[in-house]
N, CA, C and O of each residue as an XYZ file, in Angstrom:
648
protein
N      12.802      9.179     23.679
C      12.505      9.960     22.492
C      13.370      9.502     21.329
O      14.566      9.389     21.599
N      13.023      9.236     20.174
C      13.907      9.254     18.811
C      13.818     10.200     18.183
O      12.663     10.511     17.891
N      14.962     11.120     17.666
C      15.184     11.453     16.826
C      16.287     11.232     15.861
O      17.294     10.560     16.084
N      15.917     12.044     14.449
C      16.939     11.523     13.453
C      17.492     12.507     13.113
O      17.013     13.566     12.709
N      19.348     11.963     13.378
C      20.402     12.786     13.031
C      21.251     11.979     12.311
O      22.000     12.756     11.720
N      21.570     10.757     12.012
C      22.801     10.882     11.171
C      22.788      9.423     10.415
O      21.706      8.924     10.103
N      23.822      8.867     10.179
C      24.098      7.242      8.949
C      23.599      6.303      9.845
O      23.038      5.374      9.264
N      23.612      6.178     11.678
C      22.761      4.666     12.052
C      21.848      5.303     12.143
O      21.968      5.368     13.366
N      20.711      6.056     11.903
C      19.534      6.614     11.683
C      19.359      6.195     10.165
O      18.530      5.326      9.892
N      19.766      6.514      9.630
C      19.389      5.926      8.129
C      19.508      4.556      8.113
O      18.521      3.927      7.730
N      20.665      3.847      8.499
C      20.871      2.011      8.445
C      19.405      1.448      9.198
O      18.786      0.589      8.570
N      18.808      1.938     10.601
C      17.771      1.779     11.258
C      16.317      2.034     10.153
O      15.363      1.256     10.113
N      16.421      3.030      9.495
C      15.339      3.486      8.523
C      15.423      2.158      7.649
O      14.560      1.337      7.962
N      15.957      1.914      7.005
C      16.223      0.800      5.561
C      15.765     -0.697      7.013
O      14.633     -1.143      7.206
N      16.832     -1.051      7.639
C      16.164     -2.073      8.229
C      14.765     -1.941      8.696
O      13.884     -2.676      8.249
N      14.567     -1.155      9.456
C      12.546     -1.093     10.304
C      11.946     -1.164      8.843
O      11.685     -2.219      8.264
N      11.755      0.176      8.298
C      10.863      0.567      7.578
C      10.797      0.148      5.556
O       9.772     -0.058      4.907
N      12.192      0.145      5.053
C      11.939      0.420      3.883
C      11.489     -1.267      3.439
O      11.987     -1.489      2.335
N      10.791     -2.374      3.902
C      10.237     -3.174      3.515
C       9.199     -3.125      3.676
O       8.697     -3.866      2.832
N       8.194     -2.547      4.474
C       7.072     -2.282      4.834
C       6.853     -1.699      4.281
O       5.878     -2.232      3.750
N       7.078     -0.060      3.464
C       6.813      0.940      2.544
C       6.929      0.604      1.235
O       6.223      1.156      0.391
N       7.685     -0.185      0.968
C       8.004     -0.942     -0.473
C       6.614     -1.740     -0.427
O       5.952     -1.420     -1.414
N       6.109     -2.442      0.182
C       4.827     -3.425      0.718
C       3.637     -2.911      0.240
O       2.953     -3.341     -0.689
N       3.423     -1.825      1.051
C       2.479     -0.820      0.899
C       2.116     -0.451     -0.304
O       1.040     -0.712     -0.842
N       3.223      0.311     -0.855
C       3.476      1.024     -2.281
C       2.777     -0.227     -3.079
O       1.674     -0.068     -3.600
N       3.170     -0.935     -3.119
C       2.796     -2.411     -3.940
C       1.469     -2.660     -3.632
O       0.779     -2.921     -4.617
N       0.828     -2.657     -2.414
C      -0.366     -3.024     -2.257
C      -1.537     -2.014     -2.847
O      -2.760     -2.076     -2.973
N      -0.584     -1.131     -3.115
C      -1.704      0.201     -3.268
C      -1.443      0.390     -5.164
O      -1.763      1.444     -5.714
N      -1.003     -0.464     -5.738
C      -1.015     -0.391     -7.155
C       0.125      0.273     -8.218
O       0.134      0.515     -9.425
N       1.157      0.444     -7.012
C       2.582      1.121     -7.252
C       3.266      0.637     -7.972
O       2.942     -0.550     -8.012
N       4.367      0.889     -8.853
C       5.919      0.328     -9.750
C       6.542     -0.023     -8.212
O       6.255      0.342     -7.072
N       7.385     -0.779     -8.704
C       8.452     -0.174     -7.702
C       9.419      0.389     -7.680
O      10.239      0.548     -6.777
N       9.382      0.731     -8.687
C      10.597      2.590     -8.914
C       9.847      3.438     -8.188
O      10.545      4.084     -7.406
N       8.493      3.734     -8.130
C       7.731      4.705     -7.523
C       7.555      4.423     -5.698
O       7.647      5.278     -4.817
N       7.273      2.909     -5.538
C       8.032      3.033     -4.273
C       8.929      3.420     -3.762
O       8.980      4.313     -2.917
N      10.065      2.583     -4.357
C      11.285      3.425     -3.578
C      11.274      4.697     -3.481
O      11.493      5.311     -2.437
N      10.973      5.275     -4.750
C      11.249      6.801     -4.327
C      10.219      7.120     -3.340
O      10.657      7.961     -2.555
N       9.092      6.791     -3.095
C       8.251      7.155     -2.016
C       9.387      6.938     -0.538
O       9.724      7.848      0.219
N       9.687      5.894     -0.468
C      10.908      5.379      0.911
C      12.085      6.334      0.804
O      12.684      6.671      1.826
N      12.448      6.794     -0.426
C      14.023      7.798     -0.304
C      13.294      8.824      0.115
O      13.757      9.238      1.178
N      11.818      9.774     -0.442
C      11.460     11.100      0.220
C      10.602     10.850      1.477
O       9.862     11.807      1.704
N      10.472      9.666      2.504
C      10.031      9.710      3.654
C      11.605     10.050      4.527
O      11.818     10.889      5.403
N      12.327      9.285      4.048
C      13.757      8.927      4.620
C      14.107     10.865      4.869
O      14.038     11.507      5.917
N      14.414     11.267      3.698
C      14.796     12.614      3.488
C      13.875     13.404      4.337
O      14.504     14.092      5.141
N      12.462     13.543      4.429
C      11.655     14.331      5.031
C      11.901     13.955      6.510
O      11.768     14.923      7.258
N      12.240     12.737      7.152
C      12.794     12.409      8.041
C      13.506     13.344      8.527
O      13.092     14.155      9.356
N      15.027     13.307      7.896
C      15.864     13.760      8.365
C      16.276     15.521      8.270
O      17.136     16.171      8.863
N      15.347     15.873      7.356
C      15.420     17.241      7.093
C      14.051     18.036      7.554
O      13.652     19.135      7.169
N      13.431     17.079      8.552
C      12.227     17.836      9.166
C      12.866     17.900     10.993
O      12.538     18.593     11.956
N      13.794     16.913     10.819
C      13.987     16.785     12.589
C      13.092     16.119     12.972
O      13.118     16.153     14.202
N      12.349     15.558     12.647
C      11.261     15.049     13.622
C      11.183     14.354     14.768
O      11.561     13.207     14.529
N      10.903     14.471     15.806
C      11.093     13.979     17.004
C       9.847     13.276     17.296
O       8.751     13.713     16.944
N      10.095     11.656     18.253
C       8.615     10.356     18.367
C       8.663     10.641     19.963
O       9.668     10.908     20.622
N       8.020     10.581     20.182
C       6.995      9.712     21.561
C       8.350      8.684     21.822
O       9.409      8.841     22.430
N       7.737      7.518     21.020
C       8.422      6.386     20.744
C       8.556      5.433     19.592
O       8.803      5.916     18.488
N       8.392      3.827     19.752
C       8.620      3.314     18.239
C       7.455      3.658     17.549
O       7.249      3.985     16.380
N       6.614      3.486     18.695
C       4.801      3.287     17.941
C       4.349      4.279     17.098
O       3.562      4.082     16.173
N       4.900      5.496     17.440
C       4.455      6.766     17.351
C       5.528      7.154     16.078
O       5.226      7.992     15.228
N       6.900      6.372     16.077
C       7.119      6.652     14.904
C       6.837      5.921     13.713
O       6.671      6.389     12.586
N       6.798      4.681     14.084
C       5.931      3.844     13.064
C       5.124      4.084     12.384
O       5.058      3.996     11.158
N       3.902      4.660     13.666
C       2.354      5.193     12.810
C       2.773      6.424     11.353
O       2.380      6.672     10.213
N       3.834      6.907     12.366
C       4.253      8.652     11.725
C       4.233      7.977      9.874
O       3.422      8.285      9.000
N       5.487      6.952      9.753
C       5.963      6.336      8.441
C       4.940      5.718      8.150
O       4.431      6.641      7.513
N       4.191      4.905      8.082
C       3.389      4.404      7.584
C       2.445      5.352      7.505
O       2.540      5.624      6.309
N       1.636      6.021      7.907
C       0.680      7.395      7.459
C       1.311      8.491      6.340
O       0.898      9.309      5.517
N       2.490      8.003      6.817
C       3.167      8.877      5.693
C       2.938      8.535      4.094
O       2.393      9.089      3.139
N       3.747      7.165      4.368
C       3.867      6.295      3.084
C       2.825      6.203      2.553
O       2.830      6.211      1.322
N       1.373      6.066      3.366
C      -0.042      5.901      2.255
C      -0.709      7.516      1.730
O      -1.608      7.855      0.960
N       0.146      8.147      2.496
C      -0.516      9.531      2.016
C       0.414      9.720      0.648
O      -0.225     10.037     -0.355
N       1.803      9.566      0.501
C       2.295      9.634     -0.353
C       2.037      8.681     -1.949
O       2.289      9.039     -3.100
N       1.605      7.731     -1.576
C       0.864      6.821     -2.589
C      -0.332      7.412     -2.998
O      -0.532      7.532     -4.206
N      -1.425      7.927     -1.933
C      -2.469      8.623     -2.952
C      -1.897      9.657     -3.394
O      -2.149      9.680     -4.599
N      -1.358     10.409     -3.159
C      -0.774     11.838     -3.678
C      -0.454     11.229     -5.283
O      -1.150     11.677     -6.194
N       0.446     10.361     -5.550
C       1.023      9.469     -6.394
C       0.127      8.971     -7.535
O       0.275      9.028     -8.755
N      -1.043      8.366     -6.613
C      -2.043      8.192     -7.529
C      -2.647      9.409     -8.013
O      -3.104      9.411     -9.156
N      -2.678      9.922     -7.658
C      -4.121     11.089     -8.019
C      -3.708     12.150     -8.836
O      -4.390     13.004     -9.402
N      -1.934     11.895     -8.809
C      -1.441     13.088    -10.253
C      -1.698     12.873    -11.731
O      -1.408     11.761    -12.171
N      -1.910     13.255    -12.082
C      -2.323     13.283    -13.490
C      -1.498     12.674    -14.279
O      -2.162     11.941    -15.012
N      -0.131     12.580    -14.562
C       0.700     12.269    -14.858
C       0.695     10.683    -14.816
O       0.761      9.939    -15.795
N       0.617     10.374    -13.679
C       0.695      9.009    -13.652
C      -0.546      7.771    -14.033
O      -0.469      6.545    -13.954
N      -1.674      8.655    -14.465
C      -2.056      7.629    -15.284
C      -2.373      7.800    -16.646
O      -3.120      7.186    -17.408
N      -1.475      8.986    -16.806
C      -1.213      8.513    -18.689
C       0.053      7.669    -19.100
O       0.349      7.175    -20.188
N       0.789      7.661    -17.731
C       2.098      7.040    -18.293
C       2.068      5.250    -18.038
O       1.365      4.559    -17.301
N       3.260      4.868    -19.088
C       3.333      3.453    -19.577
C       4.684      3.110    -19.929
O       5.041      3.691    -20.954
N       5.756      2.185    -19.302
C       6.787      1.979    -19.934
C       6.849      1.955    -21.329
O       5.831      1.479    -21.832
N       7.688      2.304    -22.104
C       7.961      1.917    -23.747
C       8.292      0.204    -23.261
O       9.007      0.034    -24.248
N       8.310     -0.222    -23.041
C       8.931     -2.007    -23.113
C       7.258     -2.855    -22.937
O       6.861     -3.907    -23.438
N       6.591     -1.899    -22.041
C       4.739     -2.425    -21.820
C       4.064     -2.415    -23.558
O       3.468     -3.373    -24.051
N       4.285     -1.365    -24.124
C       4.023     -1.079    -25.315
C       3.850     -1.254    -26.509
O       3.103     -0.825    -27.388
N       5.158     -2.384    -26.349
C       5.469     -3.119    -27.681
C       5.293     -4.708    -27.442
O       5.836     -5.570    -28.132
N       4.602     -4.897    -26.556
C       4.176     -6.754    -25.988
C       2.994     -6.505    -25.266
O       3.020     -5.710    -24.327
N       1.791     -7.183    -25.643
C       0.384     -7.075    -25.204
C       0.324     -8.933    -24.200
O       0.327    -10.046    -24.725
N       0.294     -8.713    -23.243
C       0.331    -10.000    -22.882
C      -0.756    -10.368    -22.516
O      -1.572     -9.690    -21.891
N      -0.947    -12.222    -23.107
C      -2.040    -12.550    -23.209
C      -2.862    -12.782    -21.536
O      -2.418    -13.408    -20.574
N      -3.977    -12.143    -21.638
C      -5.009    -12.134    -20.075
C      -4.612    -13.867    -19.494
O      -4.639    -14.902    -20.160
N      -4.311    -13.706    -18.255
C      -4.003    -14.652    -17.605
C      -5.591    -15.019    -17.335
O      -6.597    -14.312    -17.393
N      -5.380    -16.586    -16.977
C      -6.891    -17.576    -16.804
C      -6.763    -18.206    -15.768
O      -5.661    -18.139    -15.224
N      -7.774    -18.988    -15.170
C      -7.717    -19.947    -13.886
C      -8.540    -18.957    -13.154
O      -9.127    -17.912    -13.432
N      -8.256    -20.069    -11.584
C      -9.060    -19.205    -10.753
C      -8.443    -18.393     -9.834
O      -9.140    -17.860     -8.970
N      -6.714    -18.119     -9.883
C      -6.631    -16.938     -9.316
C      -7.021    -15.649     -9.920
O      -7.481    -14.655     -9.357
N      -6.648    -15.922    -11.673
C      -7.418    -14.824    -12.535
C      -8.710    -14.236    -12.495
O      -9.130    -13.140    -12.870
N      -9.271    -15.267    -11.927
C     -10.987    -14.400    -11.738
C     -11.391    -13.717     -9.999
O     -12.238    -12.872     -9.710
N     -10.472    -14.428     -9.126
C     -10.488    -13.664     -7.475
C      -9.926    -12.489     -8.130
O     -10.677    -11.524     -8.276
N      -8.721    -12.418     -8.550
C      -7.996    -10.616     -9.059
C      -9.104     -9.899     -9.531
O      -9.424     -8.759     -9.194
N      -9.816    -10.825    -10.536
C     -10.558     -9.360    -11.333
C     -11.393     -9.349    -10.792
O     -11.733     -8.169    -10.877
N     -12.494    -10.104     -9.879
C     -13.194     -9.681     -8.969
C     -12.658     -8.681     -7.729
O     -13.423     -7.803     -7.331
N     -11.455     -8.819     -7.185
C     -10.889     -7.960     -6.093
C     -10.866     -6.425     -6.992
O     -11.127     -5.361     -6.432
N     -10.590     -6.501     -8.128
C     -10.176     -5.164     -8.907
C     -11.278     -4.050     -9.474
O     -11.206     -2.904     -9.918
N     -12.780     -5.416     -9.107
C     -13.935     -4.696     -9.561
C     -14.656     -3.901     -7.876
O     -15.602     -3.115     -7.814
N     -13.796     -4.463     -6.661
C     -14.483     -3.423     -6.224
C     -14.282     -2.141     -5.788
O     -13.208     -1.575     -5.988
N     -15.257     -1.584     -5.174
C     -14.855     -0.684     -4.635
C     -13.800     -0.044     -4.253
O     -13.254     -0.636     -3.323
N     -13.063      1.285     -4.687
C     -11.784      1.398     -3.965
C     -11.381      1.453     -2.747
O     -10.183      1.599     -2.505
N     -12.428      1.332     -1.640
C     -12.634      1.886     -0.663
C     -12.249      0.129     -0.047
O     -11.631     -0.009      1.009
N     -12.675     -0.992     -0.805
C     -12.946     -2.531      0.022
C     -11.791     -2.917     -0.752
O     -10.975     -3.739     -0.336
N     -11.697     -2.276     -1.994
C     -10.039     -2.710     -2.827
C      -8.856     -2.556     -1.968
O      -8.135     -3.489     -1.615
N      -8.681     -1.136     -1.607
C      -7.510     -1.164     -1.229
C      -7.130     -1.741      0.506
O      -5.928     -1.919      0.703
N      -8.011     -2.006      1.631
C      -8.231     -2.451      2.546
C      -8.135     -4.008      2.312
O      -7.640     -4.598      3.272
N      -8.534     -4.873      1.149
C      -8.364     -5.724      0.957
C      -6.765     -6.347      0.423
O      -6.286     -7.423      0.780
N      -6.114     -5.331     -0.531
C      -4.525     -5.401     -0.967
C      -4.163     -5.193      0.415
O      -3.732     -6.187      0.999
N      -4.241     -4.180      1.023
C      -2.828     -4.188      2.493
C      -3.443     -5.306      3.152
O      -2.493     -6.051      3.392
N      -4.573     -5.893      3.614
C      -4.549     -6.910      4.547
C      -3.980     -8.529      4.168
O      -3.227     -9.280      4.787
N      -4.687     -8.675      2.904
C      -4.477     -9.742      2.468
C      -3.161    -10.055      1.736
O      -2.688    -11.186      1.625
N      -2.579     -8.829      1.209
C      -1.789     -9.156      0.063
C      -0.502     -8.551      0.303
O       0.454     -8.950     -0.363
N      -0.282     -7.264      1.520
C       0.621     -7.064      1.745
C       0.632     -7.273      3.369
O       1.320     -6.522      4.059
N      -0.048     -8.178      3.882
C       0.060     -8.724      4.995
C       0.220     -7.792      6.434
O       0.722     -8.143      7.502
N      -0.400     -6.467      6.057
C      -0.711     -5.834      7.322
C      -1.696     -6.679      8.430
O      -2.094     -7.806      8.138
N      -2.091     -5.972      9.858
C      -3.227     -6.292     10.653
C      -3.867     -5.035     10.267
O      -3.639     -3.958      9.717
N      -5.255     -6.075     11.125
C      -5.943     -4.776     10.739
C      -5.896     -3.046     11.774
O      -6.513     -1.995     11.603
N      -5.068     -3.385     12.610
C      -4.656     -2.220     13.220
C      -3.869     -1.366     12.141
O      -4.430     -0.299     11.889
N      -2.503     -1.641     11.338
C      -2.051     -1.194     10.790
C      -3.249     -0.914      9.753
O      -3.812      0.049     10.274
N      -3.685     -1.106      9.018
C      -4.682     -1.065      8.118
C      -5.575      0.601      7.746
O      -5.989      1.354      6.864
N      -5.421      0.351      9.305
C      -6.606      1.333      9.828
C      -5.582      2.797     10.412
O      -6.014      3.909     10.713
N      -4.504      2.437     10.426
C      -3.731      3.803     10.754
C      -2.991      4.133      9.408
O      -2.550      5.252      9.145
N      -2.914      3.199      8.704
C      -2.668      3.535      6.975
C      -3.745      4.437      6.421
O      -3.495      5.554      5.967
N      -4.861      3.949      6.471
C      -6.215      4.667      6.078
C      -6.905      5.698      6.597
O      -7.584      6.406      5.854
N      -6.827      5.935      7.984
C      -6.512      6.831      8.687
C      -8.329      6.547      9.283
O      -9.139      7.444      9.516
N      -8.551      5.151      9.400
C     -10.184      4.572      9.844
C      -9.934      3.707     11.141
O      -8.918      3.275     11.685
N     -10.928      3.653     11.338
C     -10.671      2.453     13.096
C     -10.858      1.474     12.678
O     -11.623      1.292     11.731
N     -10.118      0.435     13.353
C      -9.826     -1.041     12.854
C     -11.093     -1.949     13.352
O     -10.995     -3.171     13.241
N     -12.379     -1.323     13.944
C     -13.809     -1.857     13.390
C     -13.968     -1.141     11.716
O     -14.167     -1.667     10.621
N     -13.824     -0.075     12.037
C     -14.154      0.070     10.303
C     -12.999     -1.048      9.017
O     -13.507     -1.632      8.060
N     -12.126     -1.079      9.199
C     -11.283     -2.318      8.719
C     -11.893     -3.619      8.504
O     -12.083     -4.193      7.431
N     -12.171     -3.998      9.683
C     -12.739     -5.244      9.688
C     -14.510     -5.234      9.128
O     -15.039     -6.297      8.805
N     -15.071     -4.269      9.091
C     -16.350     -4.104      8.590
C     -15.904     -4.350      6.947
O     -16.318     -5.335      6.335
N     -15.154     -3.494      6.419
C     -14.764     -3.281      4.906
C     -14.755     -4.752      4.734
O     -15.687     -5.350      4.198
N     -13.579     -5.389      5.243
C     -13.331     -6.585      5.021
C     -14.352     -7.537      4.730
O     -14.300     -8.323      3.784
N     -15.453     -7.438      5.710
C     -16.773     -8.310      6.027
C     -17.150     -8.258      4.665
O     -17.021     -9.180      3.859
N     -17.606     -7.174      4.452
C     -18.199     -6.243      2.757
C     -17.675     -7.061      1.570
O     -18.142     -7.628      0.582
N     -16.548     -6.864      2.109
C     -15.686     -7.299      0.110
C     -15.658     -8.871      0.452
O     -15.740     -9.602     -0.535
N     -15.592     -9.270      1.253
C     -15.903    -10.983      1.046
C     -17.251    -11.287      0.766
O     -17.485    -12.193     -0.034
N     -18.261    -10.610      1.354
C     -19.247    -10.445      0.819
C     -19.785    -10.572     -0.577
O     -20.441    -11.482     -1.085
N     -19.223     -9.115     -1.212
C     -19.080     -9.351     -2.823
C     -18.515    -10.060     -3.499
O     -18.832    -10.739     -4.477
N     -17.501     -9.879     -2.880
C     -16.367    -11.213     -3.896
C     -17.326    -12.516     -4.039
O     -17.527    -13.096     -5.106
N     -17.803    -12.825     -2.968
C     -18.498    -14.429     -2.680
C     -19.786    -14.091     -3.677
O     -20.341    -14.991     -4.309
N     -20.143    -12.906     -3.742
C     -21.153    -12.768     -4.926
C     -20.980    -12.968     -6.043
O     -21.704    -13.730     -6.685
N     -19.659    -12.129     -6.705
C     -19.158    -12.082     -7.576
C     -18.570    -13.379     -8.213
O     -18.667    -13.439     -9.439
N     -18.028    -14.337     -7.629
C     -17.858    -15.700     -7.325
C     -18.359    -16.587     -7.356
O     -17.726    -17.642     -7.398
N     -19.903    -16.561     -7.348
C     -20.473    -17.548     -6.981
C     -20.931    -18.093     -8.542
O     -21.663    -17.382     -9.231
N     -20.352    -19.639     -9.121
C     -20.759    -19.913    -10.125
C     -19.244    -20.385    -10.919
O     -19.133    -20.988    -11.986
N     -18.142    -19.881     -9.996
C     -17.364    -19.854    -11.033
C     -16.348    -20.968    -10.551
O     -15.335    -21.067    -11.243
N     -16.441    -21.644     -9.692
C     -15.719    -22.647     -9.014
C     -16.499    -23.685     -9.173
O     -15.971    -24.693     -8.703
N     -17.847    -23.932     -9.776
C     -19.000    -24.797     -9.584
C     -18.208    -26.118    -10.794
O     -18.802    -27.169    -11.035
């Protein structure tokens, strides 16, 4: 059984987890000020819930289900998409070109559903097991999404490499 009581419980937290949650956060369209703080209030809810695992797996799943629930929460406040650094504000930077520029804005046109399945697999280098316990879908449904957005993309795509 693990549970968390004290400072090598936290040193263990920062090594396992807070690169993977930082990952995540990022894959899912995060700052990373807003990550971290997502990783300091898993850490804290950690240790001030007691929570007791099975084992690693079971606490793994626990943090990572955590971390993506806390990212939509994140997204979906109101707050955060009116806000904009003052330093973003005063420099308009010019639209990047080439052809990684047009895979992005094709990845960005789809679906949120093949978007964000596509950022954790590809871009923050989950499997698709993890994928699918992030999303809280079975890792046939993962790999179906996946099928999908290459699909489009290759639609979306087609013409522009010619």
């Amino acid at each position: 059984m693990y549970d968390w009581t004290g400072e090598a419980d936290a040193e263990r937290f920062v090594r396992t987890y807070a690169d993977g949650i930082l990952r995540l956060c990022l894959a899912r369209g995060l700052s990373r000020q807003d990550a971290q703080d997502i990783c300091q209030e898993l850490f804290l809810k950690l240790l001030t819930a007691r929570s007791t695992f099975h084992d690693a797996e079971h606490e793994k799943a626990w943090v990572l289900r955590a971390a993506g629930n806390a990212c939509k929460n994140l997204l979906r406040a109101a707050h955060h998409s009116r806000r904009a650094p003052l330093e973003e504000a005063q420099t308009v930077a010019a639209p990047a070109s080439g052809p990684r520029a047009e895979v992005r804005d094709e990845v960005e046109k789809l679906p949120p559903r093949y978007r964000d399945t596509v950022r954790l697999y590809y871009l923050a280098g989950y499997s698709a097991d993890e994928v699918a316990c992030i999303l809280h879908i079975s890792p046939a449904a993962v790999r179906k999404r996946l099928d999908r957005a290459r699909d489009m993309l290759k639609t979306g795509l087609e013409g522009a490499f010619v």
